[in-house]
VEXDREN-2710 file (C-alpha; in Angstrom, 1 decimal):
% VEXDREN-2710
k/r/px/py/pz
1/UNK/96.3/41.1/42.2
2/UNK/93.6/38.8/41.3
3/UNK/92.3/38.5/38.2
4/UNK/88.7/37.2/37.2
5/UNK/89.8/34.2/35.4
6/UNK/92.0/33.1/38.6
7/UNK/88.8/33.5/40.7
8/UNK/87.3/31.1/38.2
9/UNK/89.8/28.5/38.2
10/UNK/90.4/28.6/42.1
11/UNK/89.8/24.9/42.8
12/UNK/89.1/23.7/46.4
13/UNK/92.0/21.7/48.0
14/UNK/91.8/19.7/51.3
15/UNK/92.1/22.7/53.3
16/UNK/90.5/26.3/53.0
17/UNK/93.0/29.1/51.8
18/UNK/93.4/32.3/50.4
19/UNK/93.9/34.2/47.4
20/UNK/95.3/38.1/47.7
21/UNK/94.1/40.4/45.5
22/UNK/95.4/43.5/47.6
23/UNK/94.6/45.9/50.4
24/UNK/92.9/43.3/53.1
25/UNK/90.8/41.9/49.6
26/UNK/90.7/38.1/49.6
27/UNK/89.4/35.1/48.2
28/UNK/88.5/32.5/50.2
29/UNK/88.4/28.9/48.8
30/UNK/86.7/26.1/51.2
31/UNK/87.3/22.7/50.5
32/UNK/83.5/22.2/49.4
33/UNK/84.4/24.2/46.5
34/UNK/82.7/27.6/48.2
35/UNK/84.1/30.5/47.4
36/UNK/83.5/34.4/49.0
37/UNK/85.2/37.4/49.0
38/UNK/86.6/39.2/52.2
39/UNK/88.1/42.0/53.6
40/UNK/90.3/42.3/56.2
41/UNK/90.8/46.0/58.4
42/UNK/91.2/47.3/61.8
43/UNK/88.9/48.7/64.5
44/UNK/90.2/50.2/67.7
45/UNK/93.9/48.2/66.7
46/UNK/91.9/44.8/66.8
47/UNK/91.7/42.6/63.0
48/UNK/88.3/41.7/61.9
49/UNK/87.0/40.9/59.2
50/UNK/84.1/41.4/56.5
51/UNK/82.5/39.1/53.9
52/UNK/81.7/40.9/51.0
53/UNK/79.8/37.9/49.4
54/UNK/79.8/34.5/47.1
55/UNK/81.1/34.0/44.2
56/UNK/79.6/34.1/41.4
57/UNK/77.0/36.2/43.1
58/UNK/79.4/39.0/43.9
59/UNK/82.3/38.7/41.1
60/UNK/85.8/40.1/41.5
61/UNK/84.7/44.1/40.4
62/UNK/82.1/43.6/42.8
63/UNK/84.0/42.4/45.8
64/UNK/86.4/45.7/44.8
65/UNK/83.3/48.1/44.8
66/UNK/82.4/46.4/48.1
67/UNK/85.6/46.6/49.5
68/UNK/86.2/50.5/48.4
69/UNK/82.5/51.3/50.0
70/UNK/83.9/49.6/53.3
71/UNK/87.1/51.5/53.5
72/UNK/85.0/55.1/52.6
73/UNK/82.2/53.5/56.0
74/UNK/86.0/52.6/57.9
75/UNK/87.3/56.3/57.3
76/UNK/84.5/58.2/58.4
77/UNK/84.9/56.2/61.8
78/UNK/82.2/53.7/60.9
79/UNK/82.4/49.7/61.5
80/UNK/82.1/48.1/58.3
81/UNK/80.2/45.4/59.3
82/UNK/76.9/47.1/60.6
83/UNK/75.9/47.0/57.3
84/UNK/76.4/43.3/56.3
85/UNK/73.9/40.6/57.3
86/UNK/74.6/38.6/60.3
87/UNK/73.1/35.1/60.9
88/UNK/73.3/34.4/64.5
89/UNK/71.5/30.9/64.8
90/UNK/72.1/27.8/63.5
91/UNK/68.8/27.3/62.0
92/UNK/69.0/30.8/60.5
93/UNK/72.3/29.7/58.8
94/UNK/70.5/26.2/57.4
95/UNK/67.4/27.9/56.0
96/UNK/70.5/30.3/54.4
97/UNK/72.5/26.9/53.0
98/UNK/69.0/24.7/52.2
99/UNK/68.0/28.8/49.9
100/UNK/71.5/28.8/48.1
101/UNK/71.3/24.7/47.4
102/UNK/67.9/25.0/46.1
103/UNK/68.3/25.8/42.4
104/UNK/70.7/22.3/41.9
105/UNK/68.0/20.2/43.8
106/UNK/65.0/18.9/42.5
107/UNK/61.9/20.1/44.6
108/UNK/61.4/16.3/46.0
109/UNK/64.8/16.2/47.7
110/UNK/64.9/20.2/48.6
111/UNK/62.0/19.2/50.6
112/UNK/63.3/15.7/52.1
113/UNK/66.6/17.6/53.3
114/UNK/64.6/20.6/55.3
115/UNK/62.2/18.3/56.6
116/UNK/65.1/15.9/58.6
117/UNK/66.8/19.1/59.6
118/UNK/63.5/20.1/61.0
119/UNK/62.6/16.8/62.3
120/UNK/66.1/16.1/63.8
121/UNK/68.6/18.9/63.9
122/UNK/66.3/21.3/64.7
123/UNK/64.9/20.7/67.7
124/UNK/68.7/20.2/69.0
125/UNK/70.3/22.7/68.2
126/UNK/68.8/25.4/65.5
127/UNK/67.9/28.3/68.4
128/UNK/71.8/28.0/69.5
129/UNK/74.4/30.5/68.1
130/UNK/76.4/29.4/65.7
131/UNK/79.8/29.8/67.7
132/UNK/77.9/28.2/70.9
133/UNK/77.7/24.5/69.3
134/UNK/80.0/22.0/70.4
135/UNK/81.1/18.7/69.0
136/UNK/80.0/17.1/71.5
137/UNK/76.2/19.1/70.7
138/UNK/76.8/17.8/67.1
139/UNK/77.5/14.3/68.0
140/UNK/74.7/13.7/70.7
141/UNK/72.0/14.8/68.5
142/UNK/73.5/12.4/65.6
143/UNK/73.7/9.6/68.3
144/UNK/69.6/9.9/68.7
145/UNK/68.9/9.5/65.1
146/UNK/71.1/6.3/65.3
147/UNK/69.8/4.8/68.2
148/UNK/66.3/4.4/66.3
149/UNK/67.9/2.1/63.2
150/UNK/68.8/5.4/61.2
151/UNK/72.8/5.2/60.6
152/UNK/72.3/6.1/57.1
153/UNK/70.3/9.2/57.8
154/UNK/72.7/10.2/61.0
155/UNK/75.8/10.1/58.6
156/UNK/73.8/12.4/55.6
157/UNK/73.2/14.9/58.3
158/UNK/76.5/15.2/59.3
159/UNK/77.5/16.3/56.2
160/UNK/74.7/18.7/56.0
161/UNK/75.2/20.2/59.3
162/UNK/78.7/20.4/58.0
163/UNK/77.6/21.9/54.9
164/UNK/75.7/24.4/56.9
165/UNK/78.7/26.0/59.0
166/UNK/81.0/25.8/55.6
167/UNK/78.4/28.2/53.9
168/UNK/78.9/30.4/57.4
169/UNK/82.5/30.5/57.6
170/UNK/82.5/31.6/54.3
171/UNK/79.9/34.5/55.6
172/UNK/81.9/35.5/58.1
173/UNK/79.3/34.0/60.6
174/UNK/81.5/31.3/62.4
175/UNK/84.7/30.4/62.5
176/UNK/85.4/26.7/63.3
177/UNK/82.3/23.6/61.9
178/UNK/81.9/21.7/65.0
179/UNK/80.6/18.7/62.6
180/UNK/83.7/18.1/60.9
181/UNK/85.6/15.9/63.6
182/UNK/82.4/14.1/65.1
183/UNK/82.3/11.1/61.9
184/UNK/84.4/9.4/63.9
185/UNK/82.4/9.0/66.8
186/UNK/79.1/7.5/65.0
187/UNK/78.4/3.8/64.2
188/UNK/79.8/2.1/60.9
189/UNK/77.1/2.2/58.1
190/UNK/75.1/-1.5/58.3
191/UNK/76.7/-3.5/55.3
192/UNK/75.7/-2.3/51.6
193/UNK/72.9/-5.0/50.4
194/UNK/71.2/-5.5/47.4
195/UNK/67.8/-3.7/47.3
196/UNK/65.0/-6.8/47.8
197/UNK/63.4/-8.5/44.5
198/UNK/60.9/-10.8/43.5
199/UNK/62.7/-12.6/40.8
200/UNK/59.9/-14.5/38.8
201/UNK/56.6/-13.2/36.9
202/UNK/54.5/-14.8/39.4
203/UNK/55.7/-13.5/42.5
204/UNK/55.2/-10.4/40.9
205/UNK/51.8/-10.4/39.6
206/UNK/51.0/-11.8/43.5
207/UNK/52.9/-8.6/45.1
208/UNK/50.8/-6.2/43.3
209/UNK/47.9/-8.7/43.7
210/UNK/48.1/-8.2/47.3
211/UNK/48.9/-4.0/47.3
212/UNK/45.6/-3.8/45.3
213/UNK/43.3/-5.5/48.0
214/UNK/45.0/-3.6/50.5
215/UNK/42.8/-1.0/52.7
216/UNK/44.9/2.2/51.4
217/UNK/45.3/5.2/49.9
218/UNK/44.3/4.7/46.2
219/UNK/47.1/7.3/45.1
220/UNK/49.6/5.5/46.7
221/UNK/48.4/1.8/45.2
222/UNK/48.5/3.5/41.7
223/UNK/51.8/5.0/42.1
224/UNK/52.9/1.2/42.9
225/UNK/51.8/-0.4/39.8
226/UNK/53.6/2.7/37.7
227/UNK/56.6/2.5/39.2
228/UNK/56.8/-1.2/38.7
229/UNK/55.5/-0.9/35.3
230/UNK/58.4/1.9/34.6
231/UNK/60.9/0.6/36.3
232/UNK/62.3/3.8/37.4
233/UNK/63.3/5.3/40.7
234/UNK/60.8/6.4/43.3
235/UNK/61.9/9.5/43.8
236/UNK/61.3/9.9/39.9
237/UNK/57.7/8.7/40.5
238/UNK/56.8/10.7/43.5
239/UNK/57.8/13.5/41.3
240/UNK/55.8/12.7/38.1
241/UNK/53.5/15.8/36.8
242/UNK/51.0/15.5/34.0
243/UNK/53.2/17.9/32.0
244/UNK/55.8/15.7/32.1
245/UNK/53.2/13.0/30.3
246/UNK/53.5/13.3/26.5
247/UNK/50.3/12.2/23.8
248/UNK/48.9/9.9/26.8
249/UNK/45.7/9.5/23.8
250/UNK/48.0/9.1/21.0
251/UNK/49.5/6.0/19.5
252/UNK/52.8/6.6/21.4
253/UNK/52.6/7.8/24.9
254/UNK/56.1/8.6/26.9
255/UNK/57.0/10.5/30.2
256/UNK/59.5/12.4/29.7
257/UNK/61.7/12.3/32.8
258/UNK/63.2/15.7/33.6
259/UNK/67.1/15.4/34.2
260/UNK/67.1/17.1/37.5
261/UNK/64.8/14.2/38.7
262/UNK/67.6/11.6/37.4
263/UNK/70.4/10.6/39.0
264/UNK/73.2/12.0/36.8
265/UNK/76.0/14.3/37.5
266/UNK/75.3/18.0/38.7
267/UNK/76.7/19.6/35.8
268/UNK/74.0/17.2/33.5
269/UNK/70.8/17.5/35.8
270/UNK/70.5/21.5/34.2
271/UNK/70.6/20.2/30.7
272/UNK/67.2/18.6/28.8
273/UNK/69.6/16.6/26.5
274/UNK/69.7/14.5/29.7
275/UNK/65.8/14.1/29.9
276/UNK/65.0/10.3/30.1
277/UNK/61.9/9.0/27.7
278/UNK/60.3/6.2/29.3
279/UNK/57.6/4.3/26.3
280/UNK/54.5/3.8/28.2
281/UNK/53.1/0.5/27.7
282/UNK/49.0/0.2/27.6
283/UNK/49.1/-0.8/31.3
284/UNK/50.9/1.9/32.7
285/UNK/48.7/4.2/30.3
286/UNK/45.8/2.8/31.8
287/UNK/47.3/3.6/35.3
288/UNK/47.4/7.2/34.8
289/UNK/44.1/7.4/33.4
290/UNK/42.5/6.0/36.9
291/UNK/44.7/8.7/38.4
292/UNK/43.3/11.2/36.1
293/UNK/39.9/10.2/36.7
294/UNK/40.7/10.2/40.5
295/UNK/41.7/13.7/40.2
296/UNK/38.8/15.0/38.3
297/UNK/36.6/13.3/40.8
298/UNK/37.9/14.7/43.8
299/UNK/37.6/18.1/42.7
300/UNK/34.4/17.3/41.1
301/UNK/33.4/16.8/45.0
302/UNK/35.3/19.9/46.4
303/UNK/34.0/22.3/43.5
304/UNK/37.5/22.8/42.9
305/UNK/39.3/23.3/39.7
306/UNK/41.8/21.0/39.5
307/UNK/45.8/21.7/37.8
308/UNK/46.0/19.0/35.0
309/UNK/48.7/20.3/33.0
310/UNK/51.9/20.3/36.2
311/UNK/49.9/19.3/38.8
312/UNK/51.7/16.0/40.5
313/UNK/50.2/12.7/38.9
314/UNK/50.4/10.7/42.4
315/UNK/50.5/13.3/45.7
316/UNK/48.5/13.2/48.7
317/UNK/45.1/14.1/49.5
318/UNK/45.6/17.6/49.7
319/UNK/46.7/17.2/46.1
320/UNK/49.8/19.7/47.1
321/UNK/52.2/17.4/48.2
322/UNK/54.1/14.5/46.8
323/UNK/53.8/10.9/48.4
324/UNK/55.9/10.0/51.2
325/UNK/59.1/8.6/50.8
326/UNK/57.9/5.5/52.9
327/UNK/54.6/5.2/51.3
328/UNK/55.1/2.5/48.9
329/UNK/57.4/0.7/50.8
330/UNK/54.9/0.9/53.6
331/UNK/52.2/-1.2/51.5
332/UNK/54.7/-3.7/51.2
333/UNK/55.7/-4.3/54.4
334/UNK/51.7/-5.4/55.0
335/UNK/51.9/-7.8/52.0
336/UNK/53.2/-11.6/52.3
337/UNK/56.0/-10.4/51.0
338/UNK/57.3/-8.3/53.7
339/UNK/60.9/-8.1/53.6
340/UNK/61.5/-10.0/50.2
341/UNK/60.6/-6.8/48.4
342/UNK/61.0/-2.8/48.4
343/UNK/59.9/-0.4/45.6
344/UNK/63.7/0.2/44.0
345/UNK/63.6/-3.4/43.6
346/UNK/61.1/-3.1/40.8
347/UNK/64.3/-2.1/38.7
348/UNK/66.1/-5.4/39.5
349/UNK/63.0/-7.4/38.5
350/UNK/62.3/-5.8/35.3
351/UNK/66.1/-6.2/34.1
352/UNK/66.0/-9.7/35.6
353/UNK/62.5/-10.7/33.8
354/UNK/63.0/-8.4/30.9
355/UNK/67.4/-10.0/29.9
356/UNK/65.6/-13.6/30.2
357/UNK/62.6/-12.8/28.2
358/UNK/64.6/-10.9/25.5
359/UNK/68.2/-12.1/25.6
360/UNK/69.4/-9.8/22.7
361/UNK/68.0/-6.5/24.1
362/UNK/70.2/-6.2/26.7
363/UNK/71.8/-3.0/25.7
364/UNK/68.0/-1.7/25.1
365/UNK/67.1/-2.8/28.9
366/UNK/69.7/-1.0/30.1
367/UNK/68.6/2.2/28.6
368/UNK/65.4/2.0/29.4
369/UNK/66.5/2.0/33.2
370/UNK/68.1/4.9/32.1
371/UNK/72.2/3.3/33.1
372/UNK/75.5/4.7/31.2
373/UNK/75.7/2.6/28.5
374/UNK/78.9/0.4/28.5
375/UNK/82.1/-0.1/26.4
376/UNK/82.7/-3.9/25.9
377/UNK/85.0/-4.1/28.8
378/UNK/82.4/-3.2/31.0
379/UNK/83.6/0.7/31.2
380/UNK/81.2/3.1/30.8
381/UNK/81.5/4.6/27.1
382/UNK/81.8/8.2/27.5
383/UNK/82.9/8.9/24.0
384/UNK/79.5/6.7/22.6
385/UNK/77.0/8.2/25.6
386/UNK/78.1/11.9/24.7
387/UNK/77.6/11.5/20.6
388/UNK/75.1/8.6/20.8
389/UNK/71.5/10.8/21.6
390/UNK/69.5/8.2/20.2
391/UNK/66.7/6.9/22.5
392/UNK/65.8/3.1/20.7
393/UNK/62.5/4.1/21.7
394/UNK/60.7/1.5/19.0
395/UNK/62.9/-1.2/21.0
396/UNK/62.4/0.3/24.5
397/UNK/58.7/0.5/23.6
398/UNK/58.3/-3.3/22.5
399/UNK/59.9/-3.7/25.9
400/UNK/57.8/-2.3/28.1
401/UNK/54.8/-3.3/26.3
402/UNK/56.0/-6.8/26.5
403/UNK/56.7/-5.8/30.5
404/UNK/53.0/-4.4/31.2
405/UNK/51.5/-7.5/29.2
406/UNK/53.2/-9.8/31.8
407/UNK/52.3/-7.9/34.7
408/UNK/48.4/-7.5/32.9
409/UNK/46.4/-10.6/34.8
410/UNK/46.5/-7.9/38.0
411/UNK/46.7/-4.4/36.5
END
């Protein structure tokens, strides 16, 4: 028989299995690491079989209850499974996956992942039943997205329409992921390049020079000059609320990057230990003031109250959503500098700039772009990142100040 701490430790392998507990009662462990209970019985001499539910949602005394409740339904000539849930449609089973992914995601990439299954998968093949797609379905609807530049986003949702039918295997919806043998068939990935970077002050200064005269949206021109003068991720940016902005008035302003918006382990995003403090210079506090002010206005117009406290500090006119993920690198694209710079390239040019500028804050530089700080043989040093909590914010701070002063002749 099972016991609870054996359901705990069940680790995925490179092919689903199963652990007996007794009596038809299984575990079922897929190689993504998903694990349900399920029950096998008879009806009319034929085997079938009942999902019970996901661990840790439904533990092992659970699954048992479950399990006893089916045979009582089984004995009194019932079918067991007229009173689970049964997803029929792909799309149904997505929205079910995209629902149980949602509390490890941060609310900027929960939406980016729904909105290419809408936009491409969708259309394809969500009304289908589950046991009705093919490979070939899979494959022809992945060969679409390619054929318009998009290898990178054809191989992601692979894996997510993969991810989809694991989830319904487990549920007893399906029993075979048509996605799993189709990699093969799509294009290589284009060769991994180094994000685009201006590499001088100058060039620079002229960049944002240029984004400021451009005829656009004023949110989107302010989020440019912050995330250049934070040197953080755009995702990071797009997701920036004011709560997230500490004594903006006082005499040492910070953002306080949540860690589910960084890019760090799973396991770390859930902990605030792993919140990332970025010093903001006079510049970039002068950038979210014109945002401010922007908001106020607007709603000023619209008689409208207006969410200052975790409202989003950039978002679209609606004042709902966040930015695009193209937007930024849209202005750019209409800028003489089309092609020699993207917005993650900001990082590159600060840490260029920044290790020339101030030779001995390297290790400083490298925190403030928030990277695992490194032994002396270039490993990362896990011992000094999990004791070492302190933030150098003084040094990070004389930093960035020094960053928003060189960028200052445009901002």
């Amino acid at each position: 028989m099972l016991t609870n701490a054996a359901v705990k430790a069940a680790r995925p392998r490179a092919a689903a299995y199963k652990l007996a507990d007794g009596a038809g009662l299984h575990l079922y462990v897929a190689p993504t690491g998903l694990k349900s209970f399920r029950w096998r019985f008879r009806v009319a001499g034929k085997e079938q079989l009942l999902t019970l539910g996901s661990y840790p949602e439904v533990d092992l005394l659970a699954a048992r209850a479950r399990a006893d409740a089916a045979r009582e339904q089984l004995a009194r000539g019932e079918d067991p499974r007229t009173r689970s849930t049964r997803v029929e449609t792909f799309e149904a089973a997505a929205r079910a996956w995209h629902a149980v992914q949602l509390e490890g995601w941060t609310p900027v990439h929960a939406t980016d992942v729904l909105v290419s299954l809408e936009r491409d998968v969708f259309p394809a093949i969500g009304p289908q039943p589950l046991s009705a797609i093919a490979p070939a379905d899979v494959l022809e609807l992945l060969r679409a997205v390619e054929r318009r530049g998009a290898r990178e986003t054809a191989r992601r949702l692979r894996q997510r329409i993969s991810a989809v039918f694991e989830l319904a295997i487990g549920e007893g919806w399906c029993e075979i992921d048509p996605a799993e043998k189709v990699a093969r068939g799509l294009k290589k990935p284009a060769a991994v390049r180094h994000h685009a970077a201006l590499m001088t002050t100058a060039d620079a200064c002229a960049l944002l020079a240029e984004v400021d005269q451009l005829d656009a949206s004023p949110a989107a021109k302010l989020a440019s000059r912050f995330l250049a003068l934070t040197a953080m991720r755009w995702a990071a940016v797009r997701g920036a609320r004011w709560s997230e902005i500490e004594d903006l008035e006082g005499a040492a302003p910070i953002w306080r990057v949540p860690a589910a918006r960084m890019k760090l382990a799973a396991a770390k995003k859930g902990d605030a230990a792993h919140d990332h403090v970025v010093p903001l210079s006079p510049a970039a506090v002068a950038v979210l003031h014109e945002a401010r002010d922007m908001h106020l206005s607007a709603a000023n117009m619209h008689h409208e109250n207006v969410n200052l406290h975790d409202g989003l500090v950039f978002c679209t006119a609606g004042r709902t959503s966040p930015l695009g993920e193209a937007a930024i690198g849209a202005l750019y694209a209409r800028t003489s500098f089309a092609g020699l710079h993207v917005p993650h390239g900001w990082r590159a040019t600060f840490s260029t700039i920044m290790n020339e500028t101030m030779p001995l804050e390297r290790g400083a530089i490298d925190q403030a772009l928030g990277h695992t700080l490194k032994a002396e043989d270039g490993s990362a040093a896990k011992v000094e990142g999990a004791y070492n909590r302190s933030q150098q914010l003084d040094r990070r701070r004389r930093i960035f100040n020094a960053w928003g002063a060189a960028l200052t002749p445009v901002i």
